[in-house]
C-alpha positions in Angstrom: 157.7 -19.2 -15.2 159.5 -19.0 -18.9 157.0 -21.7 -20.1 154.1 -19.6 -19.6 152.6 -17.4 -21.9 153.2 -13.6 -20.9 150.2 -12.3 -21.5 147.8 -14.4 -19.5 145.6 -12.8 -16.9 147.2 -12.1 -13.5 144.1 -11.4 -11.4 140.3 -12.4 -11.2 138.1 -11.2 -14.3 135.2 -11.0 -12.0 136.0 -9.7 -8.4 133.3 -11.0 -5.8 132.9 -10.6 -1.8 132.9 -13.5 -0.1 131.6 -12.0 3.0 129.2 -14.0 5.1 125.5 -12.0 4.3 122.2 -11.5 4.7 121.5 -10.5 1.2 123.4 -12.2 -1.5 122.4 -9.5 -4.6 126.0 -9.3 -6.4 125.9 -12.2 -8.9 123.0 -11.9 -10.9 121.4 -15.5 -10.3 118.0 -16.4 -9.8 117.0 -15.7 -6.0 115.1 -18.8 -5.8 116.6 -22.3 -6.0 114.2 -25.3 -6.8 111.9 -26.9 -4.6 112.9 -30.1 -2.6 110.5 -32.0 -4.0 111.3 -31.0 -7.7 114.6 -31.8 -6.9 114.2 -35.3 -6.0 112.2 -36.0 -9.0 115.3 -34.9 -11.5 117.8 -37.4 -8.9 115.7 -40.4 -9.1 116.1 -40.0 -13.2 119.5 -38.8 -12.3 119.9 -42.0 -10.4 118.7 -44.6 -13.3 122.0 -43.1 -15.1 125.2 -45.2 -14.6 128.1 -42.7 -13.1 130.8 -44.7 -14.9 129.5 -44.4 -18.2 130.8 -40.8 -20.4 127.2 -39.3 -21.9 126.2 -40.9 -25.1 125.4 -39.6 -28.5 121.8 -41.0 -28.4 121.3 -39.3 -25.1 122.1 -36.0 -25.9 120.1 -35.7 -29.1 117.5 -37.1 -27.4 117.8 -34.5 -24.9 118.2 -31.6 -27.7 114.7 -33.4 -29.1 113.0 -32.7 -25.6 114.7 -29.8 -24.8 113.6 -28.4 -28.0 110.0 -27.7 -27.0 111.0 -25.0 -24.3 113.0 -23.3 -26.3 111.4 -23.4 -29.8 113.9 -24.0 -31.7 114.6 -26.6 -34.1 117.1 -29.3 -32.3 119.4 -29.2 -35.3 119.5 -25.1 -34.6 121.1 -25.2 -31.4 123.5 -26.8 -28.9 124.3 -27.4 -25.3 127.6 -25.7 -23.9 128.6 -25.7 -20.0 127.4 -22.3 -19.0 126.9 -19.1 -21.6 131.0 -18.8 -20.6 131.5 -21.4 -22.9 129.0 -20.0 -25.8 131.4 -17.4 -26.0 134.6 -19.1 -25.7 133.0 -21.3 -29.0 132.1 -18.3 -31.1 135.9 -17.1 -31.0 137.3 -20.8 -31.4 135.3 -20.6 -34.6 135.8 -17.0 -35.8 138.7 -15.8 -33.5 142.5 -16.6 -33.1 145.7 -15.1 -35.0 145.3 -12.8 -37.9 141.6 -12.5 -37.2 140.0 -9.6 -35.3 136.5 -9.0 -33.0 134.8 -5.3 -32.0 133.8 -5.7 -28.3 132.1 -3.2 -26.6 132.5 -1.9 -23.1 131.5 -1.6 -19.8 129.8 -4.9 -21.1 130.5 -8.9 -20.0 134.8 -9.3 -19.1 134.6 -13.3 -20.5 134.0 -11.5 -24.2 137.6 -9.6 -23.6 138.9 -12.3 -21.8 138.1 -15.3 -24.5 139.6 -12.9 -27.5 142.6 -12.3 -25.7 143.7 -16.3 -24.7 142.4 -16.9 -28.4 144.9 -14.3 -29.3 142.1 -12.3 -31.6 142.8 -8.9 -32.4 140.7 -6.9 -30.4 138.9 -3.5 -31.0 137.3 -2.2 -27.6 134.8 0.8 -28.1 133.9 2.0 -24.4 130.1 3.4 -24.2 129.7 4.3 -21.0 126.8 4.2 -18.8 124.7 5.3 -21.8 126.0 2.4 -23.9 124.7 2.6 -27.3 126.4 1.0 -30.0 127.0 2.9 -33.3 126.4 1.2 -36.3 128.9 2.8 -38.6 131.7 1.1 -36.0 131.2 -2.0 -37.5 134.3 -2.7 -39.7 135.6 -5.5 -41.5 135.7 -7.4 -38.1 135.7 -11.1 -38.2 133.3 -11.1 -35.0 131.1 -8.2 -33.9 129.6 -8.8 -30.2 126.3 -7.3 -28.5 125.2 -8.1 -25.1 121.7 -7.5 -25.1 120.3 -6.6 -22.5 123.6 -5.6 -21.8 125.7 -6.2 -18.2 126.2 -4.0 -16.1 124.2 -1.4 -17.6 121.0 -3.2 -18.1 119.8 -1.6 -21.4 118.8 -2.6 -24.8 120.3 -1.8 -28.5 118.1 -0.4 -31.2 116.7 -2.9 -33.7 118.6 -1.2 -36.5 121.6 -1.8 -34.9 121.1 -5.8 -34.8 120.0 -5.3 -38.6 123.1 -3.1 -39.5 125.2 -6.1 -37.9 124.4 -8.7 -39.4 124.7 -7.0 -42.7 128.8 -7.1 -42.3 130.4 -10.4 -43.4 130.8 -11.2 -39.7 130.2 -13.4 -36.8 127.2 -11.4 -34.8 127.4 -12.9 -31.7 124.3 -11.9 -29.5 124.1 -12.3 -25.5 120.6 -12.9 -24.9 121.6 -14.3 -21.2 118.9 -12.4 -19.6 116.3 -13.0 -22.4 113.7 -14.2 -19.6 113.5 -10.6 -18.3 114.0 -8.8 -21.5 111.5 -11.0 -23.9 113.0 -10.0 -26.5 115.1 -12.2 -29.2 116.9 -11.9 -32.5 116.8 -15.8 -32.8 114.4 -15.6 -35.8 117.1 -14.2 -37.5 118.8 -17.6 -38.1 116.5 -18.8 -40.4 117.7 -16.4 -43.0 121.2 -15.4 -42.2 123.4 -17.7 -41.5 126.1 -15.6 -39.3 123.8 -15.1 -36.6 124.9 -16.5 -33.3 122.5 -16.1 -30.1 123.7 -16.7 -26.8 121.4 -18.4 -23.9 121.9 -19.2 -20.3 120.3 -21.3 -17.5 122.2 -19.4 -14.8 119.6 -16.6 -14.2 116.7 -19.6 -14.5 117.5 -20.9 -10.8 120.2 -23.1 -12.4 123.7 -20.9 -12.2 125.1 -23.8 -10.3 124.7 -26.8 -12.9 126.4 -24.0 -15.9 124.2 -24.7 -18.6 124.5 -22.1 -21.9 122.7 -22.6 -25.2 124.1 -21.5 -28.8 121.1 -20.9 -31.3 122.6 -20.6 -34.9 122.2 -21.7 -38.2 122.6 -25.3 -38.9 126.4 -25.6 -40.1 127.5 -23.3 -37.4 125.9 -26.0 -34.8 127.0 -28.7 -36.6 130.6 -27.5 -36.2 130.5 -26.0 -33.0 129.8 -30.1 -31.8 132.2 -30.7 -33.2 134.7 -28.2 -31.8 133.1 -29.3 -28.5 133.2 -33.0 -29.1 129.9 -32.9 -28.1 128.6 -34.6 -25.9 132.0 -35.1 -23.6 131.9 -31.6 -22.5 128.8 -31.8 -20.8 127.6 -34.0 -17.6 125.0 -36.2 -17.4 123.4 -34.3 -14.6 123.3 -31.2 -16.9 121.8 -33.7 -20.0 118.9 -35.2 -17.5 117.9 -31.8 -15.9 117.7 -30.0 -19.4 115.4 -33.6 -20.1 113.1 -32.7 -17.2 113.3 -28.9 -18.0 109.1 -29.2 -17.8 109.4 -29.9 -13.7 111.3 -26.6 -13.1 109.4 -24.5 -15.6 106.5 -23.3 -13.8 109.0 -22.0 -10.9 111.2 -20.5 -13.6 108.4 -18.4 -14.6 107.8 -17.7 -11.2 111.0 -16.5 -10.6 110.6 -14.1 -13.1 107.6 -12.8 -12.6 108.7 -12.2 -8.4 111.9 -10.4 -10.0 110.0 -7.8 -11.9 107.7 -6.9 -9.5 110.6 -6.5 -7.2 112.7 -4.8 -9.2 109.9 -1.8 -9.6 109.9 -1.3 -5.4 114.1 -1.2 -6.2 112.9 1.8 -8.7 110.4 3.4 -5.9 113.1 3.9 -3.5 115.7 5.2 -5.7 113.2 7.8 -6.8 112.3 8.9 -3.2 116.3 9.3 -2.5 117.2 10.9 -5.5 119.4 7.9 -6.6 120.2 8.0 -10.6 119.7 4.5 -12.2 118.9 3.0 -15.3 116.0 1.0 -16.6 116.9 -2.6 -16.4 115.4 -5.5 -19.2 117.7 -7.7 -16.7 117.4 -8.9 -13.2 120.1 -6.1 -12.0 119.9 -2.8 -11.4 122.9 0.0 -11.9 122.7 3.3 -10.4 125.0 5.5 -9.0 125.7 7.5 -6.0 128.6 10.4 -5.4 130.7 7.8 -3.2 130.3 4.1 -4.4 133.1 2.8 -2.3 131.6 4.2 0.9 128.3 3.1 0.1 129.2 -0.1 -0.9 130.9 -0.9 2.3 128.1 0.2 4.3 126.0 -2.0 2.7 128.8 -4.5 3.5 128.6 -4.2 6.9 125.0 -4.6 7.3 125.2 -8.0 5.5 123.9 -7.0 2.1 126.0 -8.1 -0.7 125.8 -6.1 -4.1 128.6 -5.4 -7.0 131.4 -2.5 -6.9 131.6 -1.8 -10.6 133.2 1.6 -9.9 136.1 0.3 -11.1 135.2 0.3 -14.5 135.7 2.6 -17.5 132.9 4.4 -18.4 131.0 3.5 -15.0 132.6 5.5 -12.5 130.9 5.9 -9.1 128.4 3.4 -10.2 127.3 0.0 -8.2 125.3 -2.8 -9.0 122.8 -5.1 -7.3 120.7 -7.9 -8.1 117.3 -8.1 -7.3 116.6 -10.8 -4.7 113.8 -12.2 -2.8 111.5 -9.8 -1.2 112.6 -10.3 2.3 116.5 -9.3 0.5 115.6 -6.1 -1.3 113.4 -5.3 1.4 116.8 -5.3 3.7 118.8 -3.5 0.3 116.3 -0.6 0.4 115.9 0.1 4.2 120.1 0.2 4.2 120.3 2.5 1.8 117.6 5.0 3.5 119.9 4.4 6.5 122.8 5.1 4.6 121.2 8.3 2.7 119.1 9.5 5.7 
């Protein structure tokens, strides 16, 4: 269609099976979802809300008041977006488009390529590898310099230094801390004395992925704008406003969920050990290793119901695969397939 731009995507960013399973492990969320009762707590506050009405002003800085607590952060030092997707789109809406220019680094997040392309930003793209560990003398005279950290698919951290070598640029440094939870570490402390820092949150690995609820932590201006940009609060629901508002009833199953998906993710280690299966030490809730046939293994693990990610595909992670640590029942199933598989 002439109409159309030409250089829009033609295919998914983000391939997934939708095979019926036993073990869902290929997506990253949290394993658990919330309990019933917890559940019907948030709708009856859901339910005092009137359906007709858009989200008000009042409500959602009340909600960035409450919200506040959890995340300690001053509520003028972040905002809400709808999912972590969104964070990103926002950082190159304000530091993107035409004649401006962003250093991505790869195998990492697709929605960071994906938002500078449809912004039409000049792109960089410096693969890493499975290794992927960012040199500090590649940051140019970029407009935007993003760092997923803990990084996805690989899992890993960057060096301090490097964070503190980016931020020195006259730059945007955008920082995916999506799976802080599991990493416990943060640069947002960083805000409070340079002003072109930009962290990254998301709900989605807290046993929220299907309500797509992102945070941006950054200085004050930045936030100010970025509503703007937004028109806050119109591009959020009210469902996601009076869930953040009640954040304190899911907590303590939030931590939970954590705490199940370390322990987990050590028996994940075990096994690959005893088979002689590469991998690489994860600050996420995923794992990637990588095996002399992914497509074959992946398949197998297909056809016993167990559900995992085929990043093989990907430059820089040939031969590699991914999976998601699940409830214990799930990676219980995950690890006796893959002695049947490796036996």
């Amino acid at each position: 269609m002439k109409f159309l731009r030409d250089d829009l995507p033609q295919k998914s960013t983000m391939p997934v099976s939708e095979i019926l399973y036993k073990a869902k492990l290929d997506q990253n969320e949290s394993p658990f979802d919330i309990p019933e009762d917890i559940k019907e707590k948030i709708f009856e506050e859901f339910k005092k809300v009137e359906f007709n009405r858009y989200p008000q002003p009042k409500f959602y800085y009340e909600t960035k008041e409450i919200f506040s607590e959890f995340l300690n952060v001053d509520s003028k030092n972040f905002l809400i977006t709808v999912g972590a997707d969104q964070a990103i789109w926002l950082a190159f809406f304000l530091a993107g488009g035409k004649n401006r220019s962003a250093i991505i680094y790869e195998p990492t997040y697709p929605i960071f390529k994906h938002a500078g392309k449809i912004t039409q930003t000049n792109l960089q793209i410096i693969n890493l590898g499975i290794n992927y560990e960012i040199d500090p003398l590649t940051f140019k005279d970029h407009n935007i310099i993003c760092i997923v950290n803990p990084n996805n698919p690989t899992g890993n951290l960057q060096k301090e230094t490097v964070i503190e070598k980016a931020i020195e640029r006259e730059a945007l440094v955008v920082i995916d801390e999506a799976y802080f939870p599991f990493s416990n570490i943060t640069y947002k402390h960083l805000i409070k004395e340079h002003k072109n820092v930009y962290i990254i949150r998301s709900l989605s690995k807290s046993l929220l992925a299907g309500i797509r609820i992102g945070i941006v932590i950054a200085d004050e201006e930045i936030v100010s704008i970025g509503e703007e940009v937004l028109t806050a609060p119109y591009h959020l629901s009210t469902l996601q406003l009076v869930i953040l508002r009640n954040f304190q009833l899911i907590k303590n199953h939030f931590d939970y969920s954590v705490k199940v998906v370390n322990e987990e993710k050590e028996k994940i280690y075990s096994a690959f050990e005893k088979l002689k299966i590469d991998y690489i030490k994860s600050y996420t809730n995923f794992i990637l290793f990588k095996v002399e046939n992914p497509n074959f293994v992946y398949n197998e693990l297909l056809k016993r119901g167990i559900r995992i990610r085929n990043i093989s595909y990907m430059k820089g992670l040939e031969n590699c695969l991914r999976v998601t640590i699940g409830k214990p029942y799930e990676n219980e199933l995950f690890i006796n397939s893959l002695f049947e598989i490796f036996k």
